[in-house]
N, C-alpha and C positions, 0 to 999 in steps of 0.2 A: 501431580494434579492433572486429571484429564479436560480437555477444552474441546469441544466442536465448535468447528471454524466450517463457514462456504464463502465460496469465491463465486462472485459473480462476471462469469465471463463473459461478457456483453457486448454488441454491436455498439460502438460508441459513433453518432449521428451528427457530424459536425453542424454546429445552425439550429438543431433542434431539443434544446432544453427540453421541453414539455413530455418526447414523446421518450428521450433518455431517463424523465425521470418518471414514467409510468413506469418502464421496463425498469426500474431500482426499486420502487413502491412493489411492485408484484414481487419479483424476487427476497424482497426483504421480508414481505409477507412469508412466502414459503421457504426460506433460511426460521423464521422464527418454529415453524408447523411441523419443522424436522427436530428441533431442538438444540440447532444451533447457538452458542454462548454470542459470537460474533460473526458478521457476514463483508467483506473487503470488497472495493468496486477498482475498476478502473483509474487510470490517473485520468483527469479532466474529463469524467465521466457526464457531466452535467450540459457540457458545450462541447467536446470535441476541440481542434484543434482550430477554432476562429477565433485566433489570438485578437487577429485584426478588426473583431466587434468585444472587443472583450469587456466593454462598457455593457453592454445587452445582460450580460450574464454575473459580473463581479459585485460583491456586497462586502460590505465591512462584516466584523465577527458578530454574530448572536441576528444578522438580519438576514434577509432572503436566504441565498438556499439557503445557508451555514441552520438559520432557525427552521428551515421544512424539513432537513437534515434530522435536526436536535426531536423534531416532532413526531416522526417517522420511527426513530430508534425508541420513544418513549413508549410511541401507541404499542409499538409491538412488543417490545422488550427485548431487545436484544443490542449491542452493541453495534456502533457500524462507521467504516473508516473508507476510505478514497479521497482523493485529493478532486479539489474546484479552483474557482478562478477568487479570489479575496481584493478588494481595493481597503487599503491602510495607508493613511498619510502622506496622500497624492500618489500612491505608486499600487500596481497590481502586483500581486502574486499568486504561482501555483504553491498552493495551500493543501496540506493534508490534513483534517480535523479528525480525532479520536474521539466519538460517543458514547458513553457507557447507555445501559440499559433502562436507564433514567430520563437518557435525553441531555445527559449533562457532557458540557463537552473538557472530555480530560486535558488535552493536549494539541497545540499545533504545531507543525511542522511546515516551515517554509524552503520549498526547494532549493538548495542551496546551491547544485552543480546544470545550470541553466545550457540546453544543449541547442550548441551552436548551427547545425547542419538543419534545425526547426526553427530557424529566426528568433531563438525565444529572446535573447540579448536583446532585440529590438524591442518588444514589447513588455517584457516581465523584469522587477528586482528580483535578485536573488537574496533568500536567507541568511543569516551569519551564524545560524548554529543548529547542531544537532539535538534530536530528541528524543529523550527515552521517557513514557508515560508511564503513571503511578496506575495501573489497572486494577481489579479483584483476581485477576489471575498472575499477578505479579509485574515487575519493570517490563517492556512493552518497545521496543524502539521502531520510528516510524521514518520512510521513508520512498524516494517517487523516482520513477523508472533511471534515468542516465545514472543516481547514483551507483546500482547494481557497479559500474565501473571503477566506482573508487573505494578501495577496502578498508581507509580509511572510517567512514560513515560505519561500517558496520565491527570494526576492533571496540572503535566510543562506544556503543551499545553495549559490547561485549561488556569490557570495563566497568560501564554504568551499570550493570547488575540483569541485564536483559539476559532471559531465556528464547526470546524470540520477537524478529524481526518482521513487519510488516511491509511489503513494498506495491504501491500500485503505481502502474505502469501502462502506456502505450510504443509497447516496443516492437519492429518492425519484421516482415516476415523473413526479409530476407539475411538479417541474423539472428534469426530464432535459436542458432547454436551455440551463438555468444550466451545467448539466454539461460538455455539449459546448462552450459558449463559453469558458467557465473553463480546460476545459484546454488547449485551445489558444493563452490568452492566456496562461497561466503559462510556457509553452514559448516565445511567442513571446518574452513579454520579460524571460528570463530567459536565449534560447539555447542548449537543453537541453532530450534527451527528458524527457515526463513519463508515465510507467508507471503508468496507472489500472486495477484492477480494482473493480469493482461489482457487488454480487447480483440475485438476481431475486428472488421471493418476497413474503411478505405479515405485515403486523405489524397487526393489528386492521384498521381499515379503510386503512391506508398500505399502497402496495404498490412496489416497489423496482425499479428501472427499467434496469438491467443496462448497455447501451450501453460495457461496458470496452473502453478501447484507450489505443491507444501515437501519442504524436503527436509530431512531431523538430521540432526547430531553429528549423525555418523555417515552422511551425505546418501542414503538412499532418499528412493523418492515414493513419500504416503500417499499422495494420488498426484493425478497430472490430467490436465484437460486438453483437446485437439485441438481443431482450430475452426471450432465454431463454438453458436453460443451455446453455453452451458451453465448450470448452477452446481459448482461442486462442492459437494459436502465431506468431510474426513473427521474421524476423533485424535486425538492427539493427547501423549501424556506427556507434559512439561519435567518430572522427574528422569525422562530421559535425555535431559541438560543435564542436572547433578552426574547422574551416572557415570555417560561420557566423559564429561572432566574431572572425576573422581579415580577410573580407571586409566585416564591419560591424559594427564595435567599438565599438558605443554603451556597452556596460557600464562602458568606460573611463574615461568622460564622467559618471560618475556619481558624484555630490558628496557620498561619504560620510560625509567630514566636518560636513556641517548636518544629514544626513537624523536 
């Protein structure tokens, strides 16, 4: 099954909702005009990293952004995923919401592996479980930047039946190599594209190292963007999961009974 996917690699604007989410409205616009099935943003694409007003910005599910989100995907038709800031049951979360083309939202995902050296302990609950979404293009697993480090989050996927992994992300320039080896490694052993988008932009003296792309199977890489902003577009064929695990079926070998 072929899919078009774009990544929207975007200047993420800490403080300014409004102007983060014209540049997602345009973009999504022109993801849809290309023919994209789905278009991925940034992790906390909406606010940036002002953890410390994150009342400004947080909504329970199905209201503010979560419902301009679900609106957005509708008017255009197209799918559309990044993670925001969610308030559920007195506690915040970075939240990853899955849209299908309806405006209906498949799936959330709550960050589960909350990174310590961003203070986010201080302000954010973390998740207690992974997620893989029931899509039109099949199982879908979702997830938000620090996980990239634990390969745990992306074997679940494997298992739960995923061909391919979503990850939005603000991850930093100056391990942008972590970056690039991570995902390729995730891909590779796991057998499954991995669907990274990353921002560009700047948080005090950290600044955010963009490099988003889509890496298949067999860990090359179907595009890759630099480190500015950009809309990358790619086609992708999902039967090159079967393939790969058909011609080298290590996952089968795997002892999940002790792991």
């Amino acid at each position: 099954m072929e899919l078009i996917v774009s990544l929207g690699q975007m200047k993420v604007i800490p403080g300014e909702p409004e102007a983060n989410f014209e540049r997602v409205r345009e973009w999504t616009r022109e993801a849809a005009k290309r023919g994209s099935d789905i278009v991925l943003f940034p992790e906390l694409w909406y606010s940036g990293y002002d953890l410390e007003h994150w009342e400004r910005y947080a909504a329970p599910l199905g209201e503010g952004i979560f419902a301009r989100i679900g609106d957005l995907a509708r008017e255009n038709r197209i799918a559309i995923g990044g993670s925001v800031l969610e308030s559920h049951g007195g506690k915040v979360y970075n939240t990853f919401p899955l849209y299908d083309a309806g405006g209906n939202c498949l799936a959330v995902y709550r960050k589960t592996h909350l990174f310590t050296p961003m203070n986010e302990k201080r302000w954010l609950a973390a998740g207690d479980c992974f997620e893989v979404a029931e899509t039109s293009w099949g199982p879908t697993g979702l997830s938000i930047c620090y996980d990239l480090r634990f390969p745990e989050v992306y074997r679940h996927c494997a298992f739960g039946g995923a061909k391919i992994v979503l990850l939005s992300a603000e991850w930093p320039t100056r391990r942008i190599e972590h970056w690039r080896l991570l995902l390729q490694t995730r891909a590779i052993e796991n057998q499954m594209f991995v669907v990274a988008c990353n921002c560009i932009g700047e948080l005090g003296e950290e600044r955010f190292g963009g490099r988003s792309a889509i890496i298949e199977p067999w860990g090359r890489t179907v595009i890759e963007g630099g480190d500015r902003e950009a809309l990358l577009t790619a086609e992708i064929d999902l039967d090159l999961v079967d393939e790969a695990r058909r011609q080298f079926p290590f996952l089968e070998d795997s002892r999940r009974e002790i792991y």
